[in-house]
VEXDREN-2710 file (C-alpha; in Angstrom, 1 decimal):
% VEXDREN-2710
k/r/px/py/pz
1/UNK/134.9/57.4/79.1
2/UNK/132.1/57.7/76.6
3/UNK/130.5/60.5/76.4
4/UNK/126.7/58.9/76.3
5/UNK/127.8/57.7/79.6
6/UNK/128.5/60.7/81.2
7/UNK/126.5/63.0/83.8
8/UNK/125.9/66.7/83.4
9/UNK/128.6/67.0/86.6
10/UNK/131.4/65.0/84.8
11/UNK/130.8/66.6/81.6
12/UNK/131.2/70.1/82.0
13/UNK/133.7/69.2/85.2
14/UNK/131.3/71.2/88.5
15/UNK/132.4/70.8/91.6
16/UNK/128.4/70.7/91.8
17/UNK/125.5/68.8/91.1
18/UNK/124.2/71.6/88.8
19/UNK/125.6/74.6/87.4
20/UNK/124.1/77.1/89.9
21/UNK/125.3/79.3/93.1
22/UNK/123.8/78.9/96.1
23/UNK/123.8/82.1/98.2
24/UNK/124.7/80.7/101.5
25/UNK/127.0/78.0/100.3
26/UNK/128.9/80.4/97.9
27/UNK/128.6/83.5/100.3
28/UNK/132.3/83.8/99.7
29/UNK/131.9/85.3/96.2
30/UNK/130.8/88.9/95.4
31/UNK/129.6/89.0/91.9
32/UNK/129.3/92.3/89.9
33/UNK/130.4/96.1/90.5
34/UNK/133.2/96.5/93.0
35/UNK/132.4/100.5/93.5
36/UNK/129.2/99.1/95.1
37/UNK/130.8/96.7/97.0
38/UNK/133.0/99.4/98.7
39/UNK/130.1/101.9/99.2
40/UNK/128.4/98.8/100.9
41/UNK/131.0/97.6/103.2
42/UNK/132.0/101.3/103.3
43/UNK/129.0/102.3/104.7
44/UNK/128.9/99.3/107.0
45/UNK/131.9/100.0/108.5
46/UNK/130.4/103.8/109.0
47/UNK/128.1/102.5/110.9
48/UNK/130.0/100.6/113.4
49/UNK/132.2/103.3/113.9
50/UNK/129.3/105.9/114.4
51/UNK/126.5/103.6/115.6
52/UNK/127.8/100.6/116.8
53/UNK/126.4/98.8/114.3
54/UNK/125.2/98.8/111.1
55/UNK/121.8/100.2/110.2
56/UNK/120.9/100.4/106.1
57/UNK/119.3/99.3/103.5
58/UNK/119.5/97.6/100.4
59/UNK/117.4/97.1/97.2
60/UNK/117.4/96.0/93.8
61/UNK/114.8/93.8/91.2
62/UNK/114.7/90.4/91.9
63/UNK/117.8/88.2/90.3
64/UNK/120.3/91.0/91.1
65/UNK/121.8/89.7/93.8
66/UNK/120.3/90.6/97.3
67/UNK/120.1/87.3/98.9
68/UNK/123.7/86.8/98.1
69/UNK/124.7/89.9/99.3
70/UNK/123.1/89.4/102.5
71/UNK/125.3/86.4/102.8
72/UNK/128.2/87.4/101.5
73/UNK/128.2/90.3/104.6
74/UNK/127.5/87.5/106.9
75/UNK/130.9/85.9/105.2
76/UNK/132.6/89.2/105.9
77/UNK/131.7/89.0/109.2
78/UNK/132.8/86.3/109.8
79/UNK/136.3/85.7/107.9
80/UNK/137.7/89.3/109.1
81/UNK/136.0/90.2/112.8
82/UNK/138.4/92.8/113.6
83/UNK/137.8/95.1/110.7
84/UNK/133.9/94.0/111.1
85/UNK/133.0/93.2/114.7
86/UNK/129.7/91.4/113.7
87/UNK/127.3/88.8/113.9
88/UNK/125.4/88.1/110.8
89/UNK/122.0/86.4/111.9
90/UNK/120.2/85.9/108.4
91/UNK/116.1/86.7/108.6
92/UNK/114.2/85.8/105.7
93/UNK/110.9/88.3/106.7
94/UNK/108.5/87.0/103.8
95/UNK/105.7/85.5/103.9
96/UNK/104.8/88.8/105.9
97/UNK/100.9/89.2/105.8
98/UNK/99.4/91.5/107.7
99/UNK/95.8/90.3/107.4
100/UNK/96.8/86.5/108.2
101/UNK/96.8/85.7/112.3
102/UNK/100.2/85.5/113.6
103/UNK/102.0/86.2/110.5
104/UNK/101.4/90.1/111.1
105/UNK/102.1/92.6/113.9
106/UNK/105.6/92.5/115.6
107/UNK/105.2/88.9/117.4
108/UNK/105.8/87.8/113.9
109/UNK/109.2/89.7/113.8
110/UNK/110.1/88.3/117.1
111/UNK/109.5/84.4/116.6
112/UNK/111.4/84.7/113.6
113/UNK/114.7/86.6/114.4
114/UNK/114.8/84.5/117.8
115/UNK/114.6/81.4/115.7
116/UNK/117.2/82.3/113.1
117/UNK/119.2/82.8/116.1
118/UNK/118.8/80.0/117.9
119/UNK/119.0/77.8/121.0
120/UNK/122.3/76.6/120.4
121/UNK/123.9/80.0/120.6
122/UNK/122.0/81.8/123.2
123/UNK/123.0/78.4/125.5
124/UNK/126.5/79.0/124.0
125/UNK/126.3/82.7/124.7
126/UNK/125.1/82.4/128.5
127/UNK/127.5/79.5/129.0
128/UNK/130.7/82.3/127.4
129/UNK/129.5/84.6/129.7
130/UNK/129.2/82.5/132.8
131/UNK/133.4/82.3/132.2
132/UNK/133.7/85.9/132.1
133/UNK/133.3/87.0/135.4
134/UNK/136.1/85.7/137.6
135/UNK/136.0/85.8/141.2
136/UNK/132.6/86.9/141.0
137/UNK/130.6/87.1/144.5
138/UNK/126.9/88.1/142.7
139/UNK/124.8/85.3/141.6
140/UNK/125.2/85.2/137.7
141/UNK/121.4/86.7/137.3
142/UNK/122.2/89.7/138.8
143/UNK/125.4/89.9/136.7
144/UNK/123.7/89.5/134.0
145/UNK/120.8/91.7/134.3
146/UNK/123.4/94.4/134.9
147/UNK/124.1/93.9/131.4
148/UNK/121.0/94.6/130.4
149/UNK/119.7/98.4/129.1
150/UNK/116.8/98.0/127.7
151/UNK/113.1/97.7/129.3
152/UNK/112.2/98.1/132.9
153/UNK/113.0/96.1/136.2
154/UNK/111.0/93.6/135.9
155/UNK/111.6/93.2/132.1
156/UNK/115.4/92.8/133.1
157/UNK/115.1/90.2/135.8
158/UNK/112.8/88.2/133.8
159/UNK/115.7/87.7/131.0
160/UNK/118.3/86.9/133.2
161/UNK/116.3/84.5/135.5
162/UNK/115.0/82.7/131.7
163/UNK/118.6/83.2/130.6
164/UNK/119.9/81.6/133.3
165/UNK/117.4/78.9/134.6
166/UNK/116.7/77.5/131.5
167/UNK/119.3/77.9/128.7
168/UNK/122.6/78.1/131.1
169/UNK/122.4/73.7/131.8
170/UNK/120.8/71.5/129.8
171/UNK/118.1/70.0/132.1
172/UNK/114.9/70.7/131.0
173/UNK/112.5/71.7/128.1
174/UNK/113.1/75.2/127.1
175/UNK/109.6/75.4/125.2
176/UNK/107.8/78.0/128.0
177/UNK/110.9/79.8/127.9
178/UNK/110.6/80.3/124.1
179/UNK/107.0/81.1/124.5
180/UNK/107.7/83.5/127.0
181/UNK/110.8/85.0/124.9
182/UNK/108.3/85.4/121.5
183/UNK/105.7/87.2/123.0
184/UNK/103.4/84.7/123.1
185/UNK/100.9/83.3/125.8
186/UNK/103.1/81.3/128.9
187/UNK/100.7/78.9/131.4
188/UNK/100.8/80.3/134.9
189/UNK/102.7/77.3/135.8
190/UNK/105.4/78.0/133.7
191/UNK/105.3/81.8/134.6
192/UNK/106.6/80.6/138.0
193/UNK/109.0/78.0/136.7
194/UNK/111.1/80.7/134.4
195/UNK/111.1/83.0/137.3
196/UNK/109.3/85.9/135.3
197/UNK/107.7/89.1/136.6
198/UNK/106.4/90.4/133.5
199/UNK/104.9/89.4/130.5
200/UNK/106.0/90.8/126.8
201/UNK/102.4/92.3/126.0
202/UNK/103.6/94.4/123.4
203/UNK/106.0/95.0/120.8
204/UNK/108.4/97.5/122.3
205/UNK/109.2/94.9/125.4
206/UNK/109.8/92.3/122.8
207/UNK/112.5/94.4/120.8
208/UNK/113.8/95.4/124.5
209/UNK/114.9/91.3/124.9
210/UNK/116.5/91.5/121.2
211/UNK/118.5/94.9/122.4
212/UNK/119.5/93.4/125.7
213/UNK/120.4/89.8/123.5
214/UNK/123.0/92.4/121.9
215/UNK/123.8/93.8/124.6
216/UNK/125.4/90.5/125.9
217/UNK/126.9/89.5/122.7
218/UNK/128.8/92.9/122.6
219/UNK/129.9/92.5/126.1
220/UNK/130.9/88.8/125.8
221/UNK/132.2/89.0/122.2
222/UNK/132.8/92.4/121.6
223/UNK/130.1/92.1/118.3
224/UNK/127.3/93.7/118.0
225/UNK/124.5/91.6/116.8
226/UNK/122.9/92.6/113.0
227/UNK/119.8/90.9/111.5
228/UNK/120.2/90.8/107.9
229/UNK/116.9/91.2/106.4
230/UNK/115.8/89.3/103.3
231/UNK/112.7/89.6/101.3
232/UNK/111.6/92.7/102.8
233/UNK/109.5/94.0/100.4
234/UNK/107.0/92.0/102.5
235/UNK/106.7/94.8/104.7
236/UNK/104.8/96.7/102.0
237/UNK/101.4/94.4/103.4
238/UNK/102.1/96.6/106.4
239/UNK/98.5/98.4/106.8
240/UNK/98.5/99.6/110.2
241/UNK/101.0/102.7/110.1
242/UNK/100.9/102.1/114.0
243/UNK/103.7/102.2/116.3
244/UNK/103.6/98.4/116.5
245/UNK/105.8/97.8/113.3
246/UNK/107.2/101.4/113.0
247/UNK/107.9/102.0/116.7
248/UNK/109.5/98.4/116.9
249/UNK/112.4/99.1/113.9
250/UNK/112.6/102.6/115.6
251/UNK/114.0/101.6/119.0
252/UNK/116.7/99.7/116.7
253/UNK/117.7/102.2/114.6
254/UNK/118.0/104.6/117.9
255/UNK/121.5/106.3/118.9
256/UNK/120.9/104.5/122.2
257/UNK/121.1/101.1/120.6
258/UNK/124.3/100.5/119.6
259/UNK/124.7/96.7/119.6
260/UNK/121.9/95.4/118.0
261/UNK/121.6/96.3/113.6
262/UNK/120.1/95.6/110.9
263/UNK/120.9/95.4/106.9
264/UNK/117.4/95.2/105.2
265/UNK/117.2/94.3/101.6
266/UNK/113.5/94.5/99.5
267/UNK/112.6/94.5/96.1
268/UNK/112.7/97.8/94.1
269/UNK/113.1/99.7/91.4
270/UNK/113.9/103.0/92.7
271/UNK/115.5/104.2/95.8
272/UNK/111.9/105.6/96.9
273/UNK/110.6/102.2/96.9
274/UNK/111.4/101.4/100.6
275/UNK/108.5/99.9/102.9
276/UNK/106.3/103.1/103.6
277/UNK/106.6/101.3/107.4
278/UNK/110.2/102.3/107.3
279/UNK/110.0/104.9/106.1
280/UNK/106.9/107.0/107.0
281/UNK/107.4/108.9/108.9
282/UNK/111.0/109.8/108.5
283/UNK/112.2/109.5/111.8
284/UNK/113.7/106.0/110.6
285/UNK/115.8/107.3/108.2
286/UNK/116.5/110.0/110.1
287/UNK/118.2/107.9/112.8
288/UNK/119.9/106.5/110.1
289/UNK/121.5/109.5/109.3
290/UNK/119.6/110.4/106.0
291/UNK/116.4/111.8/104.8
292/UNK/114.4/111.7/101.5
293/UNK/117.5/113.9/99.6
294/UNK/120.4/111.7/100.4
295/UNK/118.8/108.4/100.4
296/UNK/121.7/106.9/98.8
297/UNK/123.7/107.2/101.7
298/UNK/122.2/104.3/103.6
299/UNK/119.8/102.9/100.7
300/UNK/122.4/100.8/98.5
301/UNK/121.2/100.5/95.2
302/UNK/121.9/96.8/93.7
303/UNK/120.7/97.3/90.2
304/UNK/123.7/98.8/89.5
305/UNK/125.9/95.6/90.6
306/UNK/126.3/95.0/86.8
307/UNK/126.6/98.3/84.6
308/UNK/129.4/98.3/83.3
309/UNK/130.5/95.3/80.6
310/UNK/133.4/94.7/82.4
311/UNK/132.0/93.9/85.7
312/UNK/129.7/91.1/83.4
313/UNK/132.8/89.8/82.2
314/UNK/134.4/89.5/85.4
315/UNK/131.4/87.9/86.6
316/UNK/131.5/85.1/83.8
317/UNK/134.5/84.2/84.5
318/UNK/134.4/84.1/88.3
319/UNK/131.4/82.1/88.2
320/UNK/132.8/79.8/85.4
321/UNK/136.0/79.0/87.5
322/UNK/134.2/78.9/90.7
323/UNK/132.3/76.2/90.0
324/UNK/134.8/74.1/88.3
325/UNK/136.6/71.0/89.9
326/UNK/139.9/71.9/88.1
327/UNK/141.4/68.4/88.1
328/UNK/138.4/66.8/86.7
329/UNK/138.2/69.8/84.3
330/UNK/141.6/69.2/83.1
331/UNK/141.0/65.2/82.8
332/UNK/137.8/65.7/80.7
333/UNK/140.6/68.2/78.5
334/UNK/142.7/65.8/78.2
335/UNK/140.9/62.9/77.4
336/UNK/138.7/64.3/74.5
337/UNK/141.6/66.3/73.1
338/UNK/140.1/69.7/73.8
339/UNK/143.5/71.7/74.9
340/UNK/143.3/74.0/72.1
341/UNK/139.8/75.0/72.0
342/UNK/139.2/75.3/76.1
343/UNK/140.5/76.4/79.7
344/UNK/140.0/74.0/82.5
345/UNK/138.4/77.8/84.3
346/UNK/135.8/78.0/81.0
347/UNK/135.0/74.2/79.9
348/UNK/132.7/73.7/78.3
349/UNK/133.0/77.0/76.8
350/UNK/135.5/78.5/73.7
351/UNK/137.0/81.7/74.8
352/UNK/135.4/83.3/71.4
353/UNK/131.7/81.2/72.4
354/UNK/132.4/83.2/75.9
355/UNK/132.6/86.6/74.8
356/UNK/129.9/85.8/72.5
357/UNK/127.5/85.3/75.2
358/UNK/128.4/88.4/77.3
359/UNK/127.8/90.4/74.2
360/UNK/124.2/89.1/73.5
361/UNK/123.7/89.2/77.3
362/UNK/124.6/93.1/77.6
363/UNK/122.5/94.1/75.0
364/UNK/119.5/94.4/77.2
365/UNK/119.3/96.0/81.1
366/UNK/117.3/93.1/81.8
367/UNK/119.4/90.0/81.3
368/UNK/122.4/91.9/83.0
369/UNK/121.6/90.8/86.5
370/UNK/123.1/87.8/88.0
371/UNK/120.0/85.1/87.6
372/UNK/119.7/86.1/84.2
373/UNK/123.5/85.4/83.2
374/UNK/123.5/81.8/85.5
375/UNK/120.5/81.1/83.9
376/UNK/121.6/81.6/80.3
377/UNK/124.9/79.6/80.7
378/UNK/123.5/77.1/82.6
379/UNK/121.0/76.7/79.6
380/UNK/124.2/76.7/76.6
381/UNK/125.7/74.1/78.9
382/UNK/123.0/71.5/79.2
383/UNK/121.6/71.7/75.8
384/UNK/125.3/71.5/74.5
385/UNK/125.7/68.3/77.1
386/UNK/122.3/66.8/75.7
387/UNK/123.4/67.3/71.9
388/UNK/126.8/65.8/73.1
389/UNK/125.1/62.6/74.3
390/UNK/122.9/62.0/71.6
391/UNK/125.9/61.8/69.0
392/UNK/128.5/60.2/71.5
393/UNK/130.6/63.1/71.0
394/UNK/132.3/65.9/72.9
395/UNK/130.6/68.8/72.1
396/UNK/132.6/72.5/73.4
397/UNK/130.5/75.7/73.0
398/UNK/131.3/77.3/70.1
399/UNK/129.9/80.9/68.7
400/UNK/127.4/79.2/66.4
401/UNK/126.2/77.3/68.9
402/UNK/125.7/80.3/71.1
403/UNK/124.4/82.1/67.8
404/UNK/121.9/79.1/67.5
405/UNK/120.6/78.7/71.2
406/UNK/120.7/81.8/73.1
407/UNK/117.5/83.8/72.2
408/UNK/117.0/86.8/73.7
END
């Protein structure tokens, strides 16, 4: 194969389009410092052995990892459920605005989680917990609002009766029943139709449904249910220190919840850099089984996912050989002769070039977070693949040419 005819793919042997990660796709990998990958999952599993479920934080500037994080505990989750009885329902909270109509106040909360978990499994759910009861004499309403701990009477009924009348077969539209489950206005038609007694008016009978949602995952799957929190620094356009927002994240982080968490990850440069609506007051955090002192304790810091050089080594590599098709790798070495110079794990890349990089990448704080480092071998690649192609010509990535390109 000539080189000139080559794509970007081919040439440095991805498994990808691009040399990039994707956080959801690659959720698999954790890039960076294992000691706070431990105090992460250590305090997770804290949690669900003290409250059910986790409840923490995390933060870090942007590029260092949080969005991947997030997904790589959803992976966890997933992959080992007996060491972490979980489901990971991803949230991504931005474009909060509190000022904008309906993209502040709690309803905004609501539509979102409820979407992000979606129709298919709340039918799946109901229809897994139809099967549970055997022999049962009670109609599955009244089973199922026994579940239930959250809200009053009425708010209990009304679940099970939407739960069941509109989710459990698949006969009908299930819009007014998503209306009715957001918070939002419901026809007094459709009032009848789900079988309702009472509206959610406010924010603490809206959190109530998400609590008594847990509620039945734990007792059908024996998970507790945990909203992983993206982009949360948009809770910082929080305004109205009213019990709305506050009062809302309150009842979840409460002892008597214990099947419903949360894992919320903002933008920050210092541990005091939480939302102010999370954390003022304290009671929050308090729940949560710190205060302002021992923040650490449930506030994981990110920034320090990459601070020591061998953890950026380590992440080189893994990233290098994790997005590598290793037979094509090896048939691009083979072909152009390059079995002395390269890896199939590090191709384009000479081992000396490699090592090169990571020390001009260490030498400054800021281009020791993750998007930095993809961003700056992504860049040697491509402009060594575009040389390459203009002179017909293999072309690995030596020191000089890292000496030449990277400028930082």
């Amino acid at each position: 194969m000539e080189v000139k005819d080559m794509d970007f793919r081919d040439y440095c042997g991805l498994n990808r389009a691009r040399f990039q990660v994707d956080p959801e796709a690659d959720a698999e990998w954790f890039f960076g410092n294992r000691k706070v990958n431990d105090e992460l999952l250590t305090r997770v599993v804290n949690d669900m052995d003290m409250r059910g479920t986790p409840k923490c934080c995390l933060f870090g500037r942007f590029g260092c990892g949080k969005t991947h994080t997030l997904y790589y505990l959803k992976h966890i989750f997933e992959k080992y459920p007996e060491s972490y009885p979980a489901i990971g329902v991803f949230v991504n909270v931005a474009p909060y605005d509190e000022s904008t109509p309906n993209l502040g106040g709690w309803k905004y909360m609501q539509g979102k989680m409820l979407d992000e978990i979606g129709e298919d499994f709340l039918r799946q759910l109901i229809r897994d917990f139809e099967k549970l009861p055997v022999g049962r004499t009670a109609e599955l309403a009244t089973l199922m609002k026994q579940e239930f701990k959250f809200g009053d009477e009425n708010l209990r009924r009304s679940l099970a009766n939407v739960f069941c009348g509109q989710f459990l077969r698949e006969m009908k539209s299930t819009a007014a029943a998503w209306q009715w489950l957001k918070g939002a206005k419901v026809d007094k038609t459709d009032i009848a139709d789900l079988g309702v007694t009472k509206l959610l008016e406010n924010a603490s009978d809206m959190v109530n449904v998400l609590m008594n949602i847990g509620a039945l995952v734990r007792k059908t799957y024996k998970k507790s249910l945990v909203f992983l929190m993206d982009e949360s620094q948009a809770l910082m356009e929080v305004d109205k220190r009213e019990t709305e927002i506050h009062h809302a994240f309150l009842q979840m982080a409460s002892d008597f919840n214990q099947d419903v968490g949360f894992i919320i990850a903002y933008f920050g440069d210092t541990i005091q850099s939480i939302p102010p609506v999370i954390s003022t007051p304290p009671d929050i955090l308090s729940r949560m089984g710190v205060t302002i002192e021992n923040l650490d304790e449930a506030i994981i810091n990110l920034m320090k996912v990459i601070d020591v050089k061998k953890d950026m080594e380590s992440f080189v590599h893994d990233i290098l050989k994790g997005t590598k098709n290793q037979k094509k790798s090896e048939d691009i070495i083979k072909e152009f002769g390059l079995g002395s110079k390269v890896s199939w794990e590090q191709l384009p890349f000479e081992r000396d070039a490699l090592n090169r990089a990571i020390d001009m990448l260490w030498q400054s704080e800021a281009t020791r977070n993750p998007r930095m480092i993809i961003n700056q071998l992504a860049n040697l690649q491509v402009t060594a693949y575009h040389k390459a192609k203009a002179d017909d010509k293999y072309l690995t990535v030596d020191v000089d040419f890292v000496n030449s390109t990277m400028k930082l």
